[in-house]
LUMDRENKOL-511427 format. One record per residue: z, x, y of N, C-alpha, C in turn; residue number from 1. Coordinates in Angstrom, 3 decimals. Example, Ala and Ser with C-alpha at 12.3 -4.5 7.8 and 13.67 -1.06 7.14 Angstrom:
SITE 7.800 13.190 -5.690 7.800 12.300 -4.500 7.800 13.200 -3.300 1 .
SITE 7.080 12.850 -2.250 7.140 13.670 -1.060 7.870 12.900 0.030 2 .
***
This chain:
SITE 132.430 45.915 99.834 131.637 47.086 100.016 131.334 47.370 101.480 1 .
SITE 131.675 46.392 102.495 131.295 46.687 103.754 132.427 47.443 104.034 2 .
SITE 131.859 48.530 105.224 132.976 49.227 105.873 132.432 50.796 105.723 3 .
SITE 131.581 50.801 104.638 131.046 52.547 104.169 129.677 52.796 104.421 4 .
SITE 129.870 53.792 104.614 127.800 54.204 104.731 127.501 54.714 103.793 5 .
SITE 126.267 53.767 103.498 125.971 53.972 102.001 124.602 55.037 101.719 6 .
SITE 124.777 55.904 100.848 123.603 56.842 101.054 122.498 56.758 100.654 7 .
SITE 121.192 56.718 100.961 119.174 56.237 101.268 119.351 55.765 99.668 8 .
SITE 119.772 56.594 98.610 119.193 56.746 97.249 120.484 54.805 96.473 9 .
SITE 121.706 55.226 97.594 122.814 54.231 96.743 122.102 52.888 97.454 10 .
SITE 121.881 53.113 98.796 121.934 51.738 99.950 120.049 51.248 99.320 11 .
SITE 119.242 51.978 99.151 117.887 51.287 98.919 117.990 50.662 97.276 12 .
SITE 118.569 51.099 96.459 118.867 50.640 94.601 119.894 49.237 95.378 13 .
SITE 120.860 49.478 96.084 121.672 48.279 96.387 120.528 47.357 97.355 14 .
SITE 119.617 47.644 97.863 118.773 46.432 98.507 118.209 45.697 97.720 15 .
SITE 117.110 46.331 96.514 116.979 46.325 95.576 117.586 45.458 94.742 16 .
SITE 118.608 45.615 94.020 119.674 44.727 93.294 119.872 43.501 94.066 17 .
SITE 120.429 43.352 95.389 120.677 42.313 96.581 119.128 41.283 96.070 18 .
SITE 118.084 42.153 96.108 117.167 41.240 96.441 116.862 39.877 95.190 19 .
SITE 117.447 40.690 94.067 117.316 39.746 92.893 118.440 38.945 93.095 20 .
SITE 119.316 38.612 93.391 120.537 37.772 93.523 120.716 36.750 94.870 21 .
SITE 121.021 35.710 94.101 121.288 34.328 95.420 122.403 33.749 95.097 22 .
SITE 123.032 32.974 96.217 124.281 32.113 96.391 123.759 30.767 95.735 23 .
SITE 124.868 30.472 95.102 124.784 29.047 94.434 125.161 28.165 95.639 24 .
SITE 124.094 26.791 95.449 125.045 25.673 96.622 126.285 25.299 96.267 25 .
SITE 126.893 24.916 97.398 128.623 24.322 97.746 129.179 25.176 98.386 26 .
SITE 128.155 26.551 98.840 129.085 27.328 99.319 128.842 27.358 101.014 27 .
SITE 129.553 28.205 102.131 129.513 28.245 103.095 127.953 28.236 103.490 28 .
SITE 127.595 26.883 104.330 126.472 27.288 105.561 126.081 27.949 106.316 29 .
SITE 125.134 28.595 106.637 125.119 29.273 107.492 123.652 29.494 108.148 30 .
SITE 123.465 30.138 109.335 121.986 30.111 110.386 121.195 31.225 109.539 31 .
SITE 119.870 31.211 109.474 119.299 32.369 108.679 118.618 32.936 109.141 32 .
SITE 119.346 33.247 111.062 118.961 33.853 111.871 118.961 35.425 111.914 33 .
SITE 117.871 36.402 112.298 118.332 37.901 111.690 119.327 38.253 112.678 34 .
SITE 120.349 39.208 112.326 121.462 39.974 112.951 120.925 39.825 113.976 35 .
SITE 122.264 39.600 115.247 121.958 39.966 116.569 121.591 41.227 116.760 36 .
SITE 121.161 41.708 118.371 120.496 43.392 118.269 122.066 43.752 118.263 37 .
SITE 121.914 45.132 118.291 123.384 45.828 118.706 124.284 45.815 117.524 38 .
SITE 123.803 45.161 116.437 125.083 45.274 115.570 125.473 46.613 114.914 39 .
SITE 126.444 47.403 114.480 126.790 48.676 113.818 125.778 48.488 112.401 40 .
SITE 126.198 49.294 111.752 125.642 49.777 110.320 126.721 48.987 109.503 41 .
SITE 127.689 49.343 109.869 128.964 47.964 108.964 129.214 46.445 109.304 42 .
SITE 128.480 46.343 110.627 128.130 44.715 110.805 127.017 44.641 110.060 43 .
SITE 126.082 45.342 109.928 124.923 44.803 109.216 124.918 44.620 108.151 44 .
SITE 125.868 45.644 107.003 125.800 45.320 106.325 127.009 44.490 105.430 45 .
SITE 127.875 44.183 106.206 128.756 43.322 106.103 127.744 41.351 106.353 46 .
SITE 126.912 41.622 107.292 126.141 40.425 107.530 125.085 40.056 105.468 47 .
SITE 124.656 41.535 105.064 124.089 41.574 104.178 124.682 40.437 103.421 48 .
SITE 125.721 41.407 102.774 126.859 40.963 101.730 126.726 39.287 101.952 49 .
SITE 127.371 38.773 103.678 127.260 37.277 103.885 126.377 36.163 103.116 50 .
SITE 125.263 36.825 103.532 124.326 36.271 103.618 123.634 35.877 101.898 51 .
SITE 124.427 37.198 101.160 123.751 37.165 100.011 125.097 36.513 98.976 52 .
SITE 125.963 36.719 99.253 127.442 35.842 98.430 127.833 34.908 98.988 53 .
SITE 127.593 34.212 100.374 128.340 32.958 100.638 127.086 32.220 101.627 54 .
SITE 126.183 32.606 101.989 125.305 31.838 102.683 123.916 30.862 101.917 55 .
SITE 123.767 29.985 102.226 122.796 28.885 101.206 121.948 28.233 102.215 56 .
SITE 121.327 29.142 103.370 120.047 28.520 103.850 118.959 28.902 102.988 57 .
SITE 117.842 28.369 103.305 116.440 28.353 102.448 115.982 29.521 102.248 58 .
SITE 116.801 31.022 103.211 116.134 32.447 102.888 117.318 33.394 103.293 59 .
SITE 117.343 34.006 102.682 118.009 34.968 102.820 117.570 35.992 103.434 60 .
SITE 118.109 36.276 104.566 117.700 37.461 105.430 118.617 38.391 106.330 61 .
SITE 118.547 39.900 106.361 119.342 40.233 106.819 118.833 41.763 106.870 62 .
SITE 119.470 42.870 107.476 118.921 44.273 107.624 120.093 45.130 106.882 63 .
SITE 119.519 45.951 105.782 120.570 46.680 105.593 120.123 48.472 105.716 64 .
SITE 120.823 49.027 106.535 121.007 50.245 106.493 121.320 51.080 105.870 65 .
SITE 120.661 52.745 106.163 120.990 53.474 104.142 121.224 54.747 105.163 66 .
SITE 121.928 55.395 104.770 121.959 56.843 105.290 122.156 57.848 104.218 67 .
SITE 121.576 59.221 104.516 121.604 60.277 103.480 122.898 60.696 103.630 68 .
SITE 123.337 60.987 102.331 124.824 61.424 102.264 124.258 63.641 101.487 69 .
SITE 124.904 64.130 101.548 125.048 65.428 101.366 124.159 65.733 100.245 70 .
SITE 124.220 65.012 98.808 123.970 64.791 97.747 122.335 64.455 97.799 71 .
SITE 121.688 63.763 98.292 121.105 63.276 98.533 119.993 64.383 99.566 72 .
SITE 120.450 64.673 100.334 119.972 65.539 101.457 119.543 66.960 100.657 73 .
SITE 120.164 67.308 99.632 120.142 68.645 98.915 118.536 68.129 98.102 74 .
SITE 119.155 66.872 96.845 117.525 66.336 96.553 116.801 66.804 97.117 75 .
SITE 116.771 65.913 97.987 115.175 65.422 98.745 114.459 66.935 99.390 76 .
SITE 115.282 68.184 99.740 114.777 69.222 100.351 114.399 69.705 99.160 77 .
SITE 114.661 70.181 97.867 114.597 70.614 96.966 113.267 70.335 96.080 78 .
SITE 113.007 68.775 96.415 112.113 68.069 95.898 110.692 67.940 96.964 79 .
SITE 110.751 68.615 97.999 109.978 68.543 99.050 109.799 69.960 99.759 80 .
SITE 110.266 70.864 98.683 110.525 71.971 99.485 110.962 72.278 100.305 81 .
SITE 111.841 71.739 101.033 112.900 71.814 102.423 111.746 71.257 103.545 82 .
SITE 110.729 70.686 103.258 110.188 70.246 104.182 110.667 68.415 104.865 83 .
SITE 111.334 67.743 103.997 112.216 66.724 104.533 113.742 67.474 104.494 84 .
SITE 114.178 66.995 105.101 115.661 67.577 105.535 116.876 66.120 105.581 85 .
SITE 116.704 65.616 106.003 117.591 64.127 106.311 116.410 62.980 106.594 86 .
SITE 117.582 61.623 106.455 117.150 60.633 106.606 117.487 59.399 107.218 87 .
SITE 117.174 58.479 108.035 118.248 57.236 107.685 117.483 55.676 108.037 88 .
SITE 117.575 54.889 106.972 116.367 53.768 107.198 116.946 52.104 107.249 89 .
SITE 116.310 51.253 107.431 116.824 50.019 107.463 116.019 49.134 106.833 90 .
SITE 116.295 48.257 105.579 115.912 47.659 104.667 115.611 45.891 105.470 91 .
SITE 114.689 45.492 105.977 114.515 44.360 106.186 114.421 43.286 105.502 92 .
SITE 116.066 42.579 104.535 115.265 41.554 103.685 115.077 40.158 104.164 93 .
SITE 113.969 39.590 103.639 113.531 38.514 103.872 113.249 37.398 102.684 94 .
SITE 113.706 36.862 101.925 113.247 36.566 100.813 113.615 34.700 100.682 95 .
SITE 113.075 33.918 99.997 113.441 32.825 99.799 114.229 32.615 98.234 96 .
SITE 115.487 31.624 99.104 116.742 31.742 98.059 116.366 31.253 96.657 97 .
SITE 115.522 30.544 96.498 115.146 29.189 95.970 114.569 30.284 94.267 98 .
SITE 113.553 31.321 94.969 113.152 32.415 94.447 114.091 32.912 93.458 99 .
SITE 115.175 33.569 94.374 115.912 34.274 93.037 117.160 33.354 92.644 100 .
SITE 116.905 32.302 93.089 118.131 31.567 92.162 117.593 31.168 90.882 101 .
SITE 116.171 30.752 90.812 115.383 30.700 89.332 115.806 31.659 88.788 102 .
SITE 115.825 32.777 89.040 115.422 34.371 88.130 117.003 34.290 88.065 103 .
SITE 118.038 34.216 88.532 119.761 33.842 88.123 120.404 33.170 87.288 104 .
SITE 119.724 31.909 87.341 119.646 30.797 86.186 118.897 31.343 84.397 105 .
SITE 117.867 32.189 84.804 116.880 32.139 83.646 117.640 33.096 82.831 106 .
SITE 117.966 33.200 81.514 118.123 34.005 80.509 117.229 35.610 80.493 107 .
SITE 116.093 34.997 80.240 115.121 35.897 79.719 113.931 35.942 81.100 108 .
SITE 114.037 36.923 82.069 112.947 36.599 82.896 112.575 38.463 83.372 109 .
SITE 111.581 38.853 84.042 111.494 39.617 84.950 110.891 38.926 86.240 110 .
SITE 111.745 39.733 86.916 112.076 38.752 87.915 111.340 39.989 89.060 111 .
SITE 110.426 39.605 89.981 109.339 40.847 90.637 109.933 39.859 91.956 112 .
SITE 110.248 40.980 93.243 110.567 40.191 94.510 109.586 40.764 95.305 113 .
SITE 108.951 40.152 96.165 107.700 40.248 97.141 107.948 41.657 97.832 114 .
SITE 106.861 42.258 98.260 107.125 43.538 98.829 108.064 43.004 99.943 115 .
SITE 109.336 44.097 100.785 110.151 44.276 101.798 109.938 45.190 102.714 116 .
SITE 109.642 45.185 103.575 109.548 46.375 104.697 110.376 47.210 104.932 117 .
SITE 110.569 48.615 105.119 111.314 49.463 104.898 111.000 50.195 106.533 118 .
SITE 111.860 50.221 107.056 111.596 51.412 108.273 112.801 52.873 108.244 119 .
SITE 112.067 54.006 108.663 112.972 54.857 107.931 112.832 55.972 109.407 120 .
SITE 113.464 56.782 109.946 113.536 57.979 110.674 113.553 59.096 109.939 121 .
SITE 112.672 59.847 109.645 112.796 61.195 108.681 113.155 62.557 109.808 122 .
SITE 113.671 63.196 109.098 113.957 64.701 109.815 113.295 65.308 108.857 123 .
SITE 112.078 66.337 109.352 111.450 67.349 108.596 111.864 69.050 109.479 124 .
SITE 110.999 69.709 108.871 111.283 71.203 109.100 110.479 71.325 110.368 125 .
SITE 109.655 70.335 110.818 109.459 70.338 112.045 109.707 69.481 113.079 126 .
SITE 110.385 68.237 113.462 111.078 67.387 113.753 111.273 65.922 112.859 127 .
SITE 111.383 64.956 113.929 111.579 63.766 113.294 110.548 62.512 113.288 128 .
SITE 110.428 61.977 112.135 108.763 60.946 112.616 109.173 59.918 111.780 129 .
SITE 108.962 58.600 112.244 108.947 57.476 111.776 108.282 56.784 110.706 130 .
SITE 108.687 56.511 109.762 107.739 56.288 108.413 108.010 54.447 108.048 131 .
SITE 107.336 54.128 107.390 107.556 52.355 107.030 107.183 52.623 105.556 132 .
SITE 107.503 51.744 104.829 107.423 51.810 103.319 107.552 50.570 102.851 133 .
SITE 107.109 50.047 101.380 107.304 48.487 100.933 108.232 48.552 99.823 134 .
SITE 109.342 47.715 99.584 110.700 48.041 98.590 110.117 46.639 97.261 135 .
SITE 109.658 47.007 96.507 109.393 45.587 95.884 110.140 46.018 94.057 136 .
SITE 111.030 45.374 94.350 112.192 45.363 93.050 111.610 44.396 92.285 137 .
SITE 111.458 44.772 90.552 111.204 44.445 89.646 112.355 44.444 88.438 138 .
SITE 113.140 43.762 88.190 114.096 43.597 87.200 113.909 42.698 86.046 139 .
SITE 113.999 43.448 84.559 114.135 42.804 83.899 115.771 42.366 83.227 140 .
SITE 115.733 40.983 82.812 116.851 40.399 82.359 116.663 39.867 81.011 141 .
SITE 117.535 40.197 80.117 117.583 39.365 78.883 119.078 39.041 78.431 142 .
SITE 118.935 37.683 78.128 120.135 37.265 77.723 121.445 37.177 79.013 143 .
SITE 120.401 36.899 80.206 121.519 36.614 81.300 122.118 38.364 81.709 144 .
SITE 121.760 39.112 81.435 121.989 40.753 81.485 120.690 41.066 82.230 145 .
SITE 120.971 41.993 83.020 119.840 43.011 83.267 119.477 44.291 82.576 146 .
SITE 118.385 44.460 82.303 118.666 45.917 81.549 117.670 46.685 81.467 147 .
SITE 116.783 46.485 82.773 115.912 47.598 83.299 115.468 47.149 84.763 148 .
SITE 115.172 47.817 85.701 115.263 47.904 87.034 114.142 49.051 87.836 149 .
SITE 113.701 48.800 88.889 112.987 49.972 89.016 112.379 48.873 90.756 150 .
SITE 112.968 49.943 92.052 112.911 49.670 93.282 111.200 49.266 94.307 151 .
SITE 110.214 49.855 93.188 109.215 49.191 93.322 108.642 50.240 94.962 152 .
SITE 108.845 51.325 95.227 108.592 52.006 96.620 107.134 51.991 96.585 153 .
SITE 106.543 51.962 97.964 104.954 51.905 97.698 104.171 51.926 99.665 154 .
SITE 103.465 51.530 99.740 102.166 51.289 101.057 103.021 52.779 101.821 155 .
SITE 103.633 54.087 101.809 104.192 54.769 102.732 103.393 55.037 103.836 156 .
SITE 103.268 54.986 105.003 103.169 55.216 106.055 103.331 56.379 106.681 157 .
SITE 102.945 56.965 107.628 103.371 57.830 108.718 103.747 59.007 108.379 158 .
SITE 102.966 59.329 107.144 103.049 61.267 106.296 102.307 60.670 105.387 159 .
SITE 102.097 62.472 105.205 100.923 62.796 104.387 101.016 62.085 103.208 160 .
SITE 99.855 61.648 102.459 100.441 61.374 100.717 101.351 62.065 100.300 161 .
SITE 100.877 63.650 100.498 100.909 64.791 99.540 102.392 65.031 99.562 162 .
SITE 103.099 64.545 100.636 104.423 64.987 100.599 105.359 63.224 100.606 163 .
SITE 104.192 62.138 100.640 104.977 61.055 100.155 104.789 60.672 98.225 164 .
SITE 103.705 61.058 97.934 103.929 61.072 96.543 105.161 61.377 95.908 165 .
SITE 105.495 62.680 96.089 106.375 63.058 95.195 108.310 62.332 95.486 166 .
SITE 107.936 61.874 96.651 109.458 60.878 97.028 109.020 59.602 96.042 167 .
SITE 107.910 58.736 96.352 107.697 57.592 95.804 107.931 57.772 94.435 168 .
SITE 107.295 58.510 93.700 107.252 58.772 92.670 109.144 59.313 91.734 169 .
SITE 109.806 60.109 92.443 110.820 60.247 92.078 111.914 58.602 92.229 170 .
SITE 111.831 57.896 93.643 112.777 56.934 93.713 112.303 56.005 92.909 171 .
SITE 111.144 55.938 92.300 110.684 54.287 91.534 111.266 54.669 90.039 172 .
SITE 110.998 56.304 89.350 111.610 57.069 88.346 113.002 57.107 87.984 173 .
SITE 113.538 57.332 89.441 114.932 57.759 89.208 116.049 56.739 88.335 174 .
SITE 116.826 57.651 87.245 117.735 57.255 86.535 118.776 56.328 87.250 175 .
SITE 119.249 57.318 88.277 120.244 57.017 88.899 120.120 55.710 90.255 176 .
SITE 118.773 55.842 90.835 118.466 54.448 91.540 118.632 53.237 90.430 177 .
SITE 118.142 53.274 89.302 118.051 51.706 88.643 119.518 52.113 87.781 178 .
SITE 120.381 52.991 87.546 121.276 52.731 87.255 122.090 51.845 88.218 179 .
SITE 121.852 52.110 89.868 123.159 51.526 90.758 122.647 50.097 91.052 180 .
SITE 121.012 49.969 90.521 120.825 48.542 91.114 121.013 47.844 89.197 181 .
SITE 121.084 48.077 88.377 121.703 47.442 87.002 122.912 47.130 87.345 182 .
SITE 123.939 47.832 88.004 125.319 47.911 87.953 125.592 46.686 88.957 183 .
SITE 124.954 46.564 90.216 125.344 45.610 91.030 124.740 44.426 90.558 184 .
SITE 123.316 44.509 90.120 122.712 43.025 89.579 123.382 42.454 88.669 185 .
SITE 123.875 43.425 87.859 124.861 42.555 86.704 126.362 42.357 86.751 186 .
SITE 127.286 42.874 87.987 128.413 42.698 88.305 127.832 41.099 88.961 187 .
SITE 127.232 41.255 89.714 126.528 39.854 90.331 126.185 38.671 89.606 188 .
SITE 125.412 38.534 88.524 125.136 37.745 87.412 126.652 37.188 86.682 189 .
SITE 127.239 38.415 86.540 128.736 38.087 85.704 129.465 37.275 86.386 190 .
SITE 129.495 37.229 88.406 130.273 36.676 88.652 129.690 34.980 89.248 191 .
SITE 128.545 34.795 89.117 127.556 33.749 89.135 127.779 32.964 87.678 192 .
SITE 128.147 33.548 86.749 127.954 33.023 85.175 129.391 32.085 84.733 193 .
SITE 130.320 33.419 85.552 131.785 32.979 85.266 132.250 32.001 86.633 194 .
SITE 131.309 31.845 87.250 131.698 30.282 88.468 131.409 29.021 87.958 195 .
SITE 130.028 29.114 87.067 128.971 28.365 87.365 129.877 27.571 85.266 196 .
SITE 130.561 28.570 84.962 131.361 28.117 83.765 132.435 27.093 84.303 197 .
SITE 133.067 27.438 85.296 134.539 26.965 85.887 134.388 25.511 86.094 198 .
***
């Protein structure tokens, strides 16, 4: 998946999903130092991916970047009255591995990951202002399946309620956010299930 820019609504459901999933030990070591500065949007999130499929220090950490794609950009004006316009934010995760390798192992769990810091650059109808937000993913699993999801958005920062309500409220709702973080949590699980068989 590295190599594409992934858009606010695909890249925050994929942080989301990321955050419930850990590397089994035996696999590659690695420092669980955050990205050097300077890295692109496809180093970072190529570092993501690393960090979360082949790295087995005590936390998993890494920055992943989301950008609004066309689709997305139409939303959010529509839903805000053209008063947000674009977006593009960076998902700070920080989490201990130890955490969601329980909730990987367990059959039957919901599995709640600690709030994540969210920093975001908004473009409105009157310029651009810096907002922070908390990403705290809540997934339920039964039977080693996931089969409800929901990105957990919350503390927004740096705008009004009145025009952060109705974002919070749509991305924690949205069909299509916990559809893309079901799809990756459980491509993920499947391929954790069918190793951990071998």
């Amino acid at each position: 998946m590295p190599g594409s820019a992934w858009s606010i609504f695909g890249a925050l459901s994929l942080s989301a999903a990321l955050l419930t999933l850990a590397c089994q030990p035996g696999l590659a070591e690695t420092s669980q130092a955050a990205p050097p500065a300077g890295q692109t949007a496809d180093q970072k999130e190529a570092d993501c991916w690393y960090q979360f499929m082949e790295a087995t220090g005590p936390r998993v950490t890494c920055a992943l970047p989301a950008f609004m794609e066309d689709a997305d950009r139409a939303e959010i004006r529509k839903l805000t009255r053209e008063v947000l316009t674009d977006a593009h934010c960076e998902v700070a995760i920080d989490i201990e591995r130890a955490l969601v390798d329980g909730a990987v192992k367990t059959e039957d769990t919901v599995f709640m990951v600690p709030p994540q810091p969210v920093a975001c650059e908004i473009v409105t109808s009157r310029g651009t202002l810096p907002i922070t937000f908390t990403f705290a993913p809540r997934i339920e699993i039964k039977g080693g399946t996931a089969i409800k999801a929901t990105p957990g958005m919350d503390h927004v920062t740096g705008v009004n309620s009145w025009l952060a309500w109705p974002v919070v409220a749509y991305i924690n709702a949205s069909g299509t956010v916990q559809e893309v973080m079901l799809r990756v949590v459980n491509a993920y699980l499947k391929r954790r299930h069918e190793q951990a068989a071998q």
